[in-house]
N, C-alpha and C positions, 0 to 999 in steps of 0.2 A: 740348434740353439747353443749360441758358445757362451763365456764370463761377460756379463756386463761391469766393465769398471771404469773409474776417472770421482772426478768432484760432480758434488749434488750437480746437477742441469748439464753437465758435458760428457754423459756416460756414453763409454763407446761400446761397442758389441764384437770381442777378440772372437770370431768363429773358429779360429784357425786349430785345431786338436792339440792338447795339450800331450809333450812327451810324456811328462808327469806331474802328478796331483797330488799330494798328500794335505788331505784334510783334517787332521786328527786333534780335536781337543786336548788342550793341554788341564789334566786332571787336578797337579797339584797335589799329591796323594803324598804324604809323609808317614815314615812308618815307624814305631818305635816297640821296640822288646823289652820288655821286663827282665830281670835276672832268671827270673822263672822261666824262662821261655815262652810266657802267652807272650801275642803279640798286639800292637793297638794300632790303628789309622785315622789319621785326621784329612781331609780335606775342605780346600776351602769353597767357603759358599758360591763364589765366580770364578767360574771354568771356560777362559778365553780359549775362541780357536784361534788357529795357527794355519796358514796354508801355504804353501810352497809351492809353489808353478815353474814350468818350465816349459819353451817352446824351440823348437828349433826351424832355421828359417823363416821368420817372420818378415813379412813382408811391410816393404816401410811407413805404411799409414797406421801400420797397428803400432811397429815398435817406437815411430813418433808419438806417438798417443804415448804408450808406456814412459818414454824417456822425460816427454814434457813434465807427467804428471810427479814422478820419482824425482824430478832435479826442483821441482816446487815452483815453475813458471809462473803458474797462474795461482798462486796461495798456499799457504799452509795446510796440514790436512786435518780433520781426518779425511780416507779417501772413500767412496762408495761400492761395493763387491757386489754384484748379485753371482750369487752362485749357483750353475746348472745344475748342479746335483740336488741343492735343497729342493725339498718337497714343500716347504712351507716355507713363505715370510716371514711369519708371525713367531715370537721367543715361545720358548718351549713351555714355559710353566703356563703363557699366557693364553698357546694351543690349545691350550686343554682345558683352559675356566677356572685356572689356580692359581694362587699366590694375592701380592699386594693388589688391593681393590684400585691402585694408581696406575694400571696398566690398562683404564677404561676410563672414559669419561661421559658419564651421565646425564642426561638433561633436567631440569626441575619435574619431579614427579615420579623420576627410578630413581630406585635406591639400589646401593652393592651391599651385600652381607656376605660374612664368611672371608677370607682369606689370612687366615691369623697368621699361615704361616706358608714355607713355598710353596707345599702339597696342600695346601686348604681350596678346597673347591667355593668360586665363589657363585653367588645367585643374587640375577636381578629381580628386585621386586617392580614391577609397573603398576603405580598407584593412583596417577592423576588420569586427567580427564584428555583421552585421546584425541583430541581434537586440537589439544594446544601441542603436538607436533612433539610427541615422545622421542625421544634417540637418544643408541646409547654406542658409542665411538669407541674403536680400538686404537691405544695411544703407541706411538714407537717409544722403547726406553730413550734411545739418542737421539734420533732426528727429530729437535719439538715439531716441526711441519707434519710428517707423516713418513710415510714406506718408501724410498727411494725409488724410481720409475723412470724409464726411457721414452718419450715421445714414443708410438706406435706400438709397445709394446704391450701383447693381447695377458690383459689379466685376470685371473680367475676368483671367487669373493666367493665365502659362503661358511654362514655357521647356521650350520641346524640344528643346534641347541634350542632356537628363539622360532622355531618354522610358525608354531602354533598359534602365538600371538602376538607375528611382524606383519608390516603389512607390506615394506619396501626393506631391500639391500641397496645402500647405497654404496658409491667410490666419490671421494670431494679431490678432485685437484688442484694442486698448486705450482706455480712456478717455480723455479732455483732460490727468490726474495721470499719466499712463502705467500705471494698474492696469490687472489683465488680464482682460478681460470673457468672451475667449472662443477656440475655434481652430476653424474650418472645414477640413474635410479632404474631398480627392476622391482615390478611386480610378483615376480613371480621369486617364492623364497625358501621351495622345495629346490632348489638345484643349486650349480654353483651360476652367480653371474658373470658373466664373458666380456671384456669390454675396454678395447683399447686406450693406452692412455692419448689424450689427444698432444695437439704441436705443443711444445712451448712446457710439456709437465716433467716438472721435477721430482713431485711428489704425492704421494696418494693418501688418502685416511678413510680408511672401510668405515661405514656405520649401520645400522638399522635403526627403522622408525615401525614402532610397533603401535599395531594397531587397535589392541584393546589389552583390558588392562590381566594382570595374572605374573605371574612368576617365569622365569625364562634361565636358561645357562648360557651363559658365554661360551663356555668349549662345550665340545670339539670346535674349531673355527679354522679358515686355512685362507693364506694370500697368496698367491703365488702367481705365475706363467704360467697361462692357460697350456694341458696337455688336451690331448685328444680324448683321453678319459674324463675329460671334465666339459666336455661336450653331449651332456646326457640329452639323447631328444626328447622331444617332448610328447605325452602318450595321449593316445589318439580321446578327444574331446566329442561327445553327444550332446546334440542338439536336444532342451527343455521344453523349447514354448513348442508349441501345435496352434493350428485352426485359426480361429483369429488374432489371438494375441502374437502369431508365427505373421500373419498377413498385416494387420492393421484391422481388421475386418469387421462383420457382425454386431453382435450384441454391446453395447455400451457399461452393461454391467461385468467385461471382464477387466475393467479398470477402475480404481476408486481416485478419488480428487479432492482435496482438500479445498473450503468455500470460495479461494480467491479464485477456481477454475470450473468449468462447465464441460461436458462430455456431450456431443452430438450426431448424430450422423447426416452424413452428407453423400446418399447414394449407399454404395456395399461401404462405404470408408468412415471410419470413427475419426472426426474430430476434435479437438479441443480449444475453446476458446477461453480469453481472459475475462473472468467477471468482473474488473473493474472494482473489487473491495479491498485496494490496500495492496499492497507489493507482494510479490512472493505468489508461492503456489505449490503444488507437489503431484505430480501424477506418479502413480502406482501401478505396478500388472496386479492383479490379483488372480493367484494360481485355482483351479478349479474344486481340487479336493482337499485343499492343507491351506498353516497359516503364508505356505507361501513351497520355491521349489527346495525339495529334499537334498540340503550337503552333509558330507562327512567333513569332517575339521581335517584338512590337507588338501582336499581338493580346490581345483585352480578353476575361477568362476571369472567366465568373462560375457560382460553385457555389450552389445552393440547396439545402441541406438540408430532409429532410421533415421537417412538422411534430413529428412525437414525434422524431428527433433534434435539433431544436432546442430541445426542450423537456428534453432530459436533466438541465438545472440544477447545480449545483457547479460546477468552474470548466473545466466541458466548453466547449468552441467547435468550430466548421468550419473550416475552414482549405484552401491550396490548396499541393501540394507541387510542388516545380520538376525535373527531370530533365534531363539532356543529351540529345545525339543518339543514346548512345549508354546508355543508361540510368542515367548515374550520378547522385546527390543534387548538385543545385545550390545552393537554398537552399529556403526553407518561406516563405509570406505567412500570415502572422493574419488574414487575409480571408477573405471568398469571395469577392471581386470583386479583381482584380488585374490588372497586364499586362504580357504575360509578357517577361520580364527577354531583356538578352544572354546569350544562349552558350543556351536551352535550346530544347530539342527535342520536350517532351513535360509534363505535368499528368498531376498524381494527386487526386482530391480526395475527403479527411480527413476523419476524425472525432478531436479527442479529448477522450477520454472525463475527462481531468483526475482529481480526486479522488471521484469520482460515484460510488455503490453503485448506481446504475438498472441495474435486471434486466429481464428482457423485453421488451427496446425494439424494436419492429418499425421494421425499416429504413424501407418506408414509400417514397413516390414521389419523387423528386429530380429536378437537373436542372442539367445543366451543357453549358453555351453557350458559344459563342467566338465573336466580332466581329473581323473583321480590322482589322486599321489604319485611324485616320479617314484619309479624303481628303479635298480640297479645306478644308485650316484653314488660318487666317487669316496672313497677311504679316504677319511680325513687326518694325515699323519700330524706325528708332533713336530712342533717347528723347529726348523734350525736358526731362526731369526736371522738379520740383517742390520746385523751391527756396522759400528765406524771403524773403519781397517788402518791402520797405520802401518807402511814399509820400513821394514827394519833388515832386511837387506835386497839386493839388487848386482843383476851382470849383464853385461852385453858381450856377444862377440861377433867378430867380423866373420862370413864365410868367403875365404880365398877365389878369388873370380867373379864372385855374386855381390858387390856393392849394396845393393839393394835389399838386402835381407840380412836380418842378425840372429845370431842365438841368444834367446832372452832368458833370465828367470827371475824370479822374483819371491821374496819371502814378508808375508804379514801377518797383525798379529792385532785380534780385537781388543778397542780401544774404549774407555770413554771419553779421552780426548786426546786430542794431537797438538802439544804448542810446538812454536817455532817452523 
């Protein structure tokens, strides 16, 4: 993994080993003595880095790269750095779930509290009704688009702050224009998500859409180039249903139906048909000894539907329902794959039937799993963020007999903006 650098959308990838690196923040520290001899220190609130590269022998597609972007070919800058040592994307204060509440952007229904000051931990509240599509987005301070990104380049996403009551991690891409190319979503919101940027992306914007309502932290939180540590597998998942509800099978009362449907059998095989009263419908398993199957709030619940209920067509789907401890409705996921929120005690997993006339649908084999909590996932360090670089200085030199290769180096220095 070498420096990704150049302008938003033309970031190239220098693998080539750098002779040297000095990263080192410039602090700003001023220092002043009394007559007395105490002493005082002020610095200031923005502490830009500063990085100094140097390569020797570079071969000429990289040092074209360098030379175009330094002489200002193609635009003014600021210029784009991902740097291989950062552990994090994401700015430091914002790593962690502190500072200005403007480093997040909320949808109607969460609210930010808390960030009075840099160290002020902030906390979302999730108040509205899940279903109108909660999310709450990590904003870059420079780039308005998002996190600068290389086509193909594997990323890693993950704040488990929010594990308990998210229902997806997303990544939104954009183009170099800030158009919207696309959104990646995982289910699964115990680990980090993994997931290349596609052609054409310039830029990325983490979010989460949570799934029921409760209080959440934004830090710890981390964006970065996926490492092989952050390839937690996934731990091994046990099969719920048994006997019939495992087959399709048996007795018709291990499913309950709501009026617009009817339960039958047809041979060893439970059917369901449409009764014809009005749209919609909702088949249910019903678990044999509880108000449904036993979760802990972490575990990773995933329903498969048998083939001919996935094939009902109209705007039927599966879905998983959430119950408390004590059998009440917590909230519903439009999944099959989900994990299971705070406060619930139990999974129901759903059919509904939407606006569908499908008559004789044989329930058919299914299967619903549950994975306990990952273990062993990854340290989430503080960011060094990905800021706009601007070059402030710059050398090339020839190596005697080798045309084709130069000595580079190069000096920047974090920016909030670059004229000229």
């Amino acid at each position: 993994m070498g420096m990704w650098i150049g302008r938003p959308g033309a970031l190239r990838d220098i693998d080539e080993a750098a002779v040297s690196y000095d990263r080192t923040p410039d602090l700003t520290v001023s220092e002043f003595r009394a007559l007395s001899g105490a002493v005082t220190t002020w610095t200031a609130p923005a502490q830009p880095r500063r990085l100094k590269v140097a390569w020797t022998r570079m071969l000429r597609d990289d040092w074209a790269h360098l030379d175009r972007m330094v002489r200002r070919l193609d635009g003014p800058g600021p210029v784009v750095v991902l740097d291989p040592l950062a552990e994090n994307m994401l700015a430091g204060a914002q790593s962690l779930g502190r500072g200005p509440v403007a480093q997040w952007t909320p949808s109607a229904g969460v609210t930010l509290m808390g960030g009075d000051t840099a160290w002020t931990p902030v906390v979302a509240n999730v108040s509205g009704a899940p279903s109108s599509g909660l999310t709450l987005q990590w904003t870059h301070p420079s780039w308005p688009t998002g996190y600068p990104v290389a086509p193909g380049q594997v990323i890693a996403w993950w704040a488990p702050g929010v594990v308990t009551i998210a229902g997806e991690l997303r990544l939104t891409w954009y183009d170099a224009s800030g158009a919207l190319l696309s959104t990646s979503r995982s289910a699964v919101t115990t680990r980090p998500m993994i997931q290349a940027a596609p052609a054409n992306a310039a830029f990325v914007t983490p979010s989460v859409q949570f799934l029921t309502t409760g209080f959440a932290a934004p830090g710890p939180a981390m964006l970065r180039t996926a490492r092989p540590g952050d390839l937690v597998p996934d731990p091994p998942a046990v099969e719920r249903l048994t006997g019939g509800h495992l087959t399709g099978t048996g007795a018709v009362s291990q499913w309950t139906v709501t009026p617009h449907l009817r339960l039958a059998t047809s041979g060893s095989d439970v059917v369901v048909n449409y009764a014809a009263q009005g749209p919609g419908g909702i088949l249910r398993f019903k678990a044999p000894l509880a108000a449904g199957w036993p979760v802990i709030p972490g575990d990773r619940v995933t329903f498969t539907p048998s083939p001919a209920l996935a094939a009902i067509g109209g705007a039927s789907y599966a879905y998983l329902e959430w119950l408390s401890p004590t059998g009440q409705a917590v909230t519903t996921a439009n999944t099959t794959q989900a994990v299971a929120p705070s406060g619930v005690g139990f999974v129901v997993p759903a059919v509904q039937w939407g606006a569908s006339t499908a008559t004789g649908v044989k329930i058919g084999a299914n299967s619903l799993t549950v994975a306990p909590r990952h273990t062993g996932t990854p340290t989430v360090a503080p960011g060094d963020g990905t800021p706009a670089f601007s070059i402030t200085g710059y050398s090339q030199g020839t190596v005697p007999g080798q045309p084709d290769t130069r000595d580079v180096s190069l000096d920047l220095v974090e920016v909030t903006s670059a004229a000229g």
